[in-house]
N, C-alpha and C positions, 0 to 999 in steps of 0.2 A: 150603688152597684146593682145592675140589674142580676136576676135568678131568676131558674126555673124550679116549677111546682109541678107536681105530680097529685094529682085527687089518692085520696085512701080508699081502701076497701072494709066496707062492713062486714064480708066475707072472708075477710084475710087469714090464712092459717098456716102451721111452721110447713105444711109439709109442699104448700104451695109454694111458701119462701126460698128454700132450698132447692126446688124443680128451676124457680125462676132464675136461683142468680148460679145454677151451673149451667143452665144455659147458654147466660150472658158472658160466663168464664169462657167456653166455647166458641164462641160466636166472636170472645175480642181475641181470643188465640188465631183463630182463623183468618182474619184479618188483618192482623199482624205479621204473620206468614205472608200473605201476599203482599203487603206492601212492601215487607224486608226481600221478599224476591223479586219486585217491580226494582227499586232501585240500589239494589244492593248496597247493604247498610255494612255488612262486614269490612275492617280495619284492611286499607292495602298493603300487599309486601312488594317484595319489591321486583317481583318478576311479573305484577299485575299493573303495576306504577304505569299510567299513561306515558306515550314515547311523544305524541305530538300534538295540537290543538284539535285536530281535526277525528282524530279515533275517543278522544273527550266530551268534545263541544262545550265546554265547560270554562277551561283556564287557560292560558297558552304555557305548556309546560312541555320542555323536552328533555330526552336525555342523550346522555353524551359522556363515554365513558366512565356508565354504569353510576353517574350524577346527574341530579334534575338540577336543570334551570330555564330560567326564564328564555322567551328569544329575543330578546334585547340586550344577551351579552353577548353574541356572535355579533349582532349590530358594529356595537360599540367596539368589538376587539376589531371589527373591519376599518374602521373610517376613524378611531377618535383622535388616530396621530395624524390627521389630516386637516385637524383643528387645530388656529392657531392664536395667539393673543395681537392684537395690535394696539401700535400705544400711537397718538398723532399729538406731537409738540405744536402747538398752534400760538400765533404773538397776539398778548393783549396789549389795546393803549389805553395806558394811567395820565393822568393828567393833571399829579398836582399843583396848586398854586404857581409854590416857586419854579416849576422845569415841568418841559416835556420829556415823557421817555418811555420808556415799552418794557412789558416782562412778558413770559412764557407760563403756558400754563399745558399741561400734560392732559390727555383724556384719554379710557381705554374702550376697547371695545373687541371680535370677536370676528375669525373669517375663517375661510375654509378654500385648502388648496384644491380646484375641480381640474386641473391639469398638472400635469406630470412635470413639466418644463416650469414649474415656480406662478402662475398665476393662480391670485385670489380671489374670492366674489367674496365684499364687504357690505356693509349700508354707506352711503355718501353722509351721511350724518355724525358717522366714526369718524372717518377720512377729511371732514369739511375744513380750508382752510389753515389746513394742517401745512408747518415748515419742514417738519421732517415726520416721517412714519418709519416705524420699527418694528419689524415683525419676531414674535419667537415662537419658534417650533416643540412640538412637545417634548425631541431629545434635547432643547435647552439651546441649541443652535438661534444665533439673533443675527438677524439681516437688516439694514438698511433698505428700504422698497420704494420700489417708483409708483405711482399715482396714475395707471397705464387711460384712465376714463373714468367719466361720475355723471351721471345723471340726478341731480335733486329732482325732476320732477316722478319719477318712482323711487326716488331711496337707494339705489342702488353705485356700487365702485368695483372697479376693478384694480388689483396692485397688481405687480410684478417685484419675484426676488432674482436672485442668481443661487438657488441650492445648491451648500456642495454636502449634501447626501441625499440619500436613497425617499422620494417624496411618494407621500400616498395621494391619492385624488378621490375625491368625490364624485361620483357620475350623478347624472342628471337625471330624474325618473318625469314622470307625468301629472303634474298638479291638475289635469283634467280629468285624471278617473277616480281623485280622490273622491272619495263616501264621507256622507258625513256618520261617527261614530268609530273610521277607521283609527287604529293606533298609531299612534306622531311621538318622535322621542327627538330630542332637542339637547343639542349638546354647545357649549360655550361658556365664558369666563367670567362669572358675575361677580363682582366686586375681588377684582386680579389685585388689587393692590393687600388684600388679604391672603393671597399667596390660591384662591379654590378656582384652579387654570380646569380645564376639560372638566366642567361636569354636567353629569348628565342626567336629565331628568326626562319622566312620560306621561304621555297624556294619551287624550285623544283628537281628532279633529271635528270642533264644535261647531263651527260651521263654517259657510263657502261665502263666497262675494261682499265680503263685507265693504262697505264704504263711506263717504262723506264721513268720516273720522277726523280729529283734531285734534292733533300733537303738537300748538305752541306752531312759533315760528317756522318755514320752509317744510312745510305740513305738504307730503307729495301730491301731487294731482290726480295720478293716476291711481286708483287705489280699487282693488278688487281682492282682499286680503283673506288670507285664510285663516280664522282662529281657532285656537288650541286650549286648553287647558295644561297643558306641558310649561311646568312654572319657568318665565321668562323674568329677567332679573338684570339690573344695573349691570354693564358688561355683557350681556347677550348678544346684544345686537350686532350683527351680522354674522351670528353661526349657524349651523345648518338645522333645516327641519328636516326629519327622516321616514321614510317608510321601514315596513321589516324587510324590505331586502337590504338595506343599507344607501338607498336613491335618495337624492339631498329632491324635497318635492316643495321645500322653501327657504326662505331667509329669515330668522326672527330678527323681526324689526321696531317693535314696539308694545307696548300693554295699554291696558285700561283699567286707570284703581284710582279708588276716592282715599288712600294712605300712603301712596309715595311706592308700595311695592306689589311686590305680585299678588294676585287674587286670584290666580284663574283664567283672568281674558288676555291671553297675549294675541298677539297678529305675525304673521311672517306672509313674506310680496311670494305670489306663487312661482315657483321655479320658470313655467312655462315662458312667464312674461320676462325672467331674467336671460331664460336660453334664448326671445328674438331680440335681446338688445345688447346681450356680449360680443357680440361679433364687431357689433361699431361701435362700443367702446373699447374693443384691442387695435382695431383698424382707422379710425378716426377720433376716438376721446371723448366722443359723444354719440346720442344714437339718432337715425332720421325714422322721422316719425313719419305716418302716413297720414292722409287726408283726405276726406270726403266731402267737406263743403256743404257742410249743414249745421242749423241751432237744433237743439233736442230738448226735448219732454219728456216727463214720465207720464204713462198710460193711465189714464181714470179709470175708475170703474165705469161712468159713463162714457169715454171711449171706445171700450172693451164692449160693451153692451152694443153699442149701436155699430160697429165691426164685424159682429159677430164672433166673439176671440170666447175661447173655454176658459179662458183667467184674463184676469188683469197685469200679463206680459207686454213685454217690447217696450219697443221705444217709438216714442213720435216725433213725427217732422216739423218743427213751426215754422221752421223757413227754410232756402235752400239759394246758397248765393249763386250770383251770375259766374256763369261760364262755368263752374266748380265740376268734378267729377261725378258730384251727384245728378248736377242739373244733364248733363251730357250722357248719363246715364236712362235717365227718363225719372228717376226720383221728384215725385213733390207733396208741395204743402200739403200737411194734414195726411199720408202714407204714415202707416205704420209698421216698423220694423220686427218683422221677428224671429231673420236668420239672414247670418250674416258668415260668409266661408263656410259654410256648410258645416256651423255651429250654431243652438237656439239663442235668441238673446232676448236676456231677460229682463236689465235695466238700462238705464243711461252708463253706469258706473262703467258696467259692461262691455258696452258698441265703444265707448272711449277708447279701453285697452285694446280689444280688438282692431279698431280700424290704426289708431299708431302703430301697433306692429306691423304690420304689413307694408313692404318695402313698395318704395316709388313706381311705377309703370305693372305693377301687375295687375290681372284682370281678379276681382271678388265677385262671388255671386253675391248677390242682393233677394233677400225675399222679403216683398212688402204685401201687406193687405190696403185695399184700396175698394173704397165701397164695398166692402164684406165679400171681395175676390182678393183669392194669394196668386200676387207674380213674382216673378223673379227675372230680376234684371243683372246685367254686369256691369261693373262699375272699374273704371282706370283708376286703381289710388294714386294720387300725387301724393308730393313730398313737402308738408308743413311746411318747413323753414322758406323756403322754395318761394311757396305763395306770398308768405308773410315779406319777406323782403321783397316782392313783386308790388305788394302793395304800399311797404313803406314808400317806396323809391315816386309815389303818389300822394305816400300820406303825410302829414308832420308826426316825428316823432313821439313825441307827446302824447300823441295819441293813442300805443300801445301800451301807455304804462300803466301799472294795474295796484289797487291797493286796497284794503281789506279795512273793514269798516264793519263793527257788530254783529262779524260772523259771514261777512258778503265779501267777493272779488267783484271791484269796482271797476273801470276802465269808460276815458269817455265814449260819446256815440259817434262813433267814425262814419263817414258817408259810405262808405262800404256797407258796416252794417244796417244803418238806416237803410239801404235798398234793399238789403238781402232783407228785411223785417217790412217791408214796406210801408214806412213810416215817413212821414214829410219832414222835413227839417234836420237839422242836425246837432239844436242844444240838449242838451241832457245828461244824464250819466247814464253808463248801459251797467244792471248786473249781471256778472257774468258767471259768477257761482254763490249759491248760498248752503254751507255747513251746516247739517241737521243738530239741532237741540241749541242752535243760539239764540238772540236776539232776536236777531232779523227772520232767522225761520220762524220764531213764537209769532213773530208777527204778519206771517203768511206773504213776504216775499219770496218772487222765485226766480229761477233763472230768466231773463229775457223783460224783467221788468225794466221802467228807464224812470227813474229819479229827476224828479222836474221841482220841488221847494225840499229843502231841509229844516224847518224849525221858522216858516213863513217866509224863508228868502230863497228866491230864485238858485237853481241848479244847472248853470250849464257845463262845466268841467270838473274836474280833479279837483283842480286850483281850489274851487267853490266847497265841496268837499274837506276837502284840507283847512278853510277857512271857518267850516262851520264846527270840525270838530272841535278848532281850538277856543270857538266861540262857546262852544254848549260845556266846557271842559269844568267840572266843579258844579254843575248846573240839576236843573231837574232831573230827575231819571224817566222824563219821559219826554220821549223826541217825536214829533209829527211831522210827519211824511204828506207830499203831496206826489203820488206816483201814475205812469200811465200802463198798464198789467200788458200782458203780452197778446193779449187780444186786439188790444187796440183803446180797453173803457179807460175812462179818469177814477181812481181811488184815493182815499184816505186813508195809512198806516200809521199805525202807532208803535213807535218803539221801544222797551224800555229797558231800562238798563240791568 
């Protein structure tokens, strides 16, 4: 333990001692006094009781007839009967020896009425495949619900009841001016078959845009996620995240724990991105996405450096296909993005959600830097599905289909993309996404690479793929790659398991 020493005095005498230490009685009275009036240390009553966050700066505590509490019970007394439980029967098939035959198996999960006339915002992950869904309202009221739209590639459902009572809503707030550190309170049904329906928990919002996340199977695309520390739990998924006005600002949708339950990191799809794509899932069942007719990069630091960019922002162009609303635009190769609707953008994860939202024929501004000048261009979004069938009706089938291999979205190399990439030929596999912290990313693939040997055999399709996994299946746990980068060099990966 460290101490302090003081030297003695040879000198020392009583009458000194006593000068010295009323002094110091003095001198710590004094200062005592001032610090007891700097922050006033005295006990509060209750007509000194802080009324709101703001005359405190301290707690968020208010009162309300002549009782403090928190502001997350006005919250909750606003909106919690607005929460509701959903249960989705869905049919397994069994298959044994003697007979085929099929049973049911029940999943639950958590929504929230955002209109008055019976519509719900879910997760399509609740709802997935579901034969019948069953909604119950907090006064105990159960409804059979329709299926009104689903989008798996963000996670998101909508239902429809027929209420016959008095329904509360959710209104919609602003996931774009959320702070990170702002207060997030999350209310939904975690483990309903335990009978703990509406509960509510708080947190904060830990931070913005999160993505390349991997949730298992039909893991969304679009992913710009808001996380929380507001404990998310088995049955959460799809009730609301809240500001303190009571504005639903997201969906919890998912966690991240190395024990099967909460820790702290949940995820909820920000409101923004559910409020441009309800409208086509009440109106058509599905949402149309927008399109801009490019491959994307993230920005290097040697990018950003020879741009002249204050950070390592935006997004870059590798390619830009023919005819596409980019190319018509004036966008190209090697343009780096870094606003987009007169919003900054900050990654790939980003421009993704952005440019899908944005409905067919409308003009976007575009701001690109280009040789260390910022322009801005306007750009016509098309309509994905649009193109894509534009091109099947050229392409073989086959050739869209997509499958996921050590953490990679796989798809062959269509002659499409081989011009848009300007690449000769057309054997290969193209990747088309790879999820952080797998395999494939430990081993420095990335997007726009194209897979030419698997394990010394030649790669030109799916098929080939498919063949090699079942060949390496039970085998080393180390896979070598013969790949060509997106530059255009030849490399060696190594993959391992």
């Amino acid at each position: 333990m460290n101490k302090y020493f003081f030297p003695s005095s040879a000198t020392n005498n009583k009458g000194r001692k006593v000068a010295a230490c009323a002094l110091a009685a003095v001198f710590c009275l004094v200062v005592g006094l001032v610090i007891s009036a700097s922050f006033d240390l005295s006990p509060p009553t209750v007509a000194q009781a802080p009324t709101n966050i703001a005359q405190t700066g301290l707690f968020p505590v208010f009162e309300r007839d002549g009782q403090l509490e928190s502001p997350f019970v006005a919250v909750v007394e606003k909106v919690q009967k607005a929460v509701v439980n959903i249960s989705a029967r869905s049919r397994e098939e069994i298959v044994p020896w003697w007979f085929r035959g099929s049973n049911y198996s029940t999943s639950y999960g958590s929504g929230f009425f955002f209109r008055e006339d019976g519509y719900i915002l879910t997760n399509n992950h609740v709802v997935k495949e579901a034969v019948r869904l069953t909604v119950r309202t907090a006064s105990g009221y159960e409804y059979e619900a329709e299926l009104v739209g689903a989008d798996p590639e963000t996670d998101l459902a909508v239902l429809k009841v027929e209420p016959e009572e008095e329904i509360t809503a959710i209104p919609f707030g602003d996931s774009d001016a959320l702070k990170v550190g702002d207060w997030a309170i999350a209310i939904g049904n975690p483990f309903p078959r335990q009978g703990l329906d509406r509960t509510v928990t708080v947190g904060v919002i830990s931070a913005k845009g999160r993505s390349n996340l991997r949730f298992g199977r039909g893991t969304p695309k679009y992913q710009y996620y808001i996380q929380t520390d507001a404990s998310i739990n088995p049955g959460n998924s799809g009730g609301p995240l809240l500001n303190l006005r009571g504005e639903c600002i997201g969906v919890n949708a998912a966690i991240s724990t190395p024990t099967g339950g909460s820790v702290g990191i949940g995820f909820a799809i920000p409101i923004n991105l559910a409020r441009a794509i309800v409208p086509d899932l009440i109106a058509h069942g599905k949402p149309h996405r927008g399109w801009l007719g490019v491959q994307l990069s993230s920005v290097t630091e040697r990018d950003a450096k020879r741009q002249g960019l204050d950070a390592v922002k935006g997004v870059k162009i590798d390619s830009v296909f023919s005819n596409s609303p980019a190319e018509r635009a004036g966008i190209k190769r090697g343009d780096i993005i870094v606003g987009f609707n007169d919003q900054s953008v900050e990654d790939v994860s980003q421009l993704s959600v952005l440019v899908s939202t944005v409905g067919s024929g409308v003009p976007v501004p575009v701001e690109v830097v280009r040789d260390g000048e910022r322009l801005t261009v306007t750009t016509i979004i098309a309509d994905r599905d649009t193109y894509l069938a534009s091109m099947r009706s050229s392409e073989n089938e086959d050739d869209f289909q997509v499958i996921e291999w050590m953490g990679m979205e796989l798809m062959n190399l269509t002659r499409d993309i081989a011009s848009a990439l300007s690449i000769k030929g057309g054997d290969g596999v193209y990747v088309r996404r790879v999820y952080a912290g797998t395999p494939a990313d430990r081993a420095s693939l990335t997007q726009g690479t194209i897979i030419l040997q698997i394990a010394e055999k030649v790669t030109k399709s799916l098929d080939d793929v498919d063949n090699a996994i079942r060949r390496l299946e039970g085998g080393s746990g180390r896979i070598v790659l013969i790949v060509q980068e997106p530059d255009g060099t030849p490399a060696r990966k190594v993959i391992r398991k």
